[in-house]
N, C-alpha and C positions, 0 to 999 in steps of 0.2 A: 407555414414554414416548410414544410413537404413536399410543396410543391414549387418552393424557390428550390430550395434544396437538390431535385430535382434534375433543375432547370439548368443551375448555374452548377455543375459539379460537385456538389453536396456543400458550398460554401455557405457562411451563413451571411444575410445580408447585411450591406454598409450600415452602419447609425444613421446616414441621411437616407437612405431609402428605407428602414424601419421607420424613420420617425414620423418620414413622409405615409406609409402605409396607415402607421396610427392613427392619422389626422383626419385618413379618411375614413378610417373603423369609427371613429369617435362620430365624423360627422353622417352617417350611415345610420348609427345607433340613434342618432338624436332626430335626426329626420323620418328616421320609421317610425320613433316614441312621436313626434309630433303630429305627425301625418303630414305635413308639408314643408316646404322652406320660408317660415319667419322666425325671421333672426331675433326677436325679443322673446318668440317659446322657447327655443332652441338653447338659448344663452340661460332662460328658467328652468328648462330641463337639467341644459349637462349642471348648473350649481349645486341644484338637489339628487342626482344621480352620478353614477361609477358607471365606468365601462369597461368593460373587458377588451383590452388590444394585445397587438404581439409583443407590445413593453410591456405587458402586464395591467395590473386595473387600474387607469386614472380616474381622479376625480380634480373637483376645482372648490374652491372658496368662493363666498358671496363675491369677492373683489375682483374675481377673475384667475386669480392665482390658482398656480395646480397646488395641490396640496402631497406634502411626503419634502422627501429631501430628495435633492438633484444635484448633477454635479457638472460645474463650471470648467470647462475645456478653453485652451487657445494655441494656435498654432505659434509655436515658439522655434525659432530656426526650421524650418522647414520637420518639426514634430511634435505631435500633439501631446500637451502637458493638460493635466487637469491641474485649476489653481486651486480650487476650491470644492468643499468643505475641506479646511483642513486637514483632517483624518483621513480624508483617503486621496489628498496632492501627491502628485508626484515631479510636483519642483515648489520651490518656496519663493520663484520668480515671477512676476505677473507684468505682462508690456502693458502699459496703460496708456500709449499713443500708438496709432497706427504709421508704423514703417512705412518712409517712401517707397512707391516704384522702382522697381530696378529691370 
């Protein structure tokens, strides 16, 4: 973070560039624990392990699922509403078909 921070005028980074950063802390962490890239230890690791990222600590379920609660965003008129979980929506609207082109 310090050194995005840094970088870009003390800004903090987008959710798509965090989440993208995550993915690769996660798969950094699994492949050091592995010692190599196969994908069936890797996938046996992260189930049984947490990782520490710049989202904080994920982990996963046997099924694959991350485990914790997350929150469901969709671009609505050109701005981002979370629909879901309830409790923390900030619209009670959710588009459930993709708008044409324009």
């Amino acid at each position: 973070m310090a050194a995005y921070k840094a970088a870009y005028e003390d800004a903090d980074p987008a959710e798509d560039a965090a989440d993208a950063y995550a993915a690769a802390e996660v798969l950094a962490a699994a492949t050091k624990a592995v010692g190599k890239i196969d994908q069936t230890k890797i996938s046996e690791w992260l189930h049984a392990n947490e990782v520490s990222t710049i989202l904080g600590p994920l982990a996963w379920e046997q099924t694959g699922e991350p485990k914790g609660n997350f929150l469901l965003a969709q671009w609505q008129s050109g701005t981002v509403q979370v629909v879901a979980p309830k409790e923390a929506a900030t619209t009670d609207k959710t588009v459930n078909s993709k708008p044409g082109w324009k």
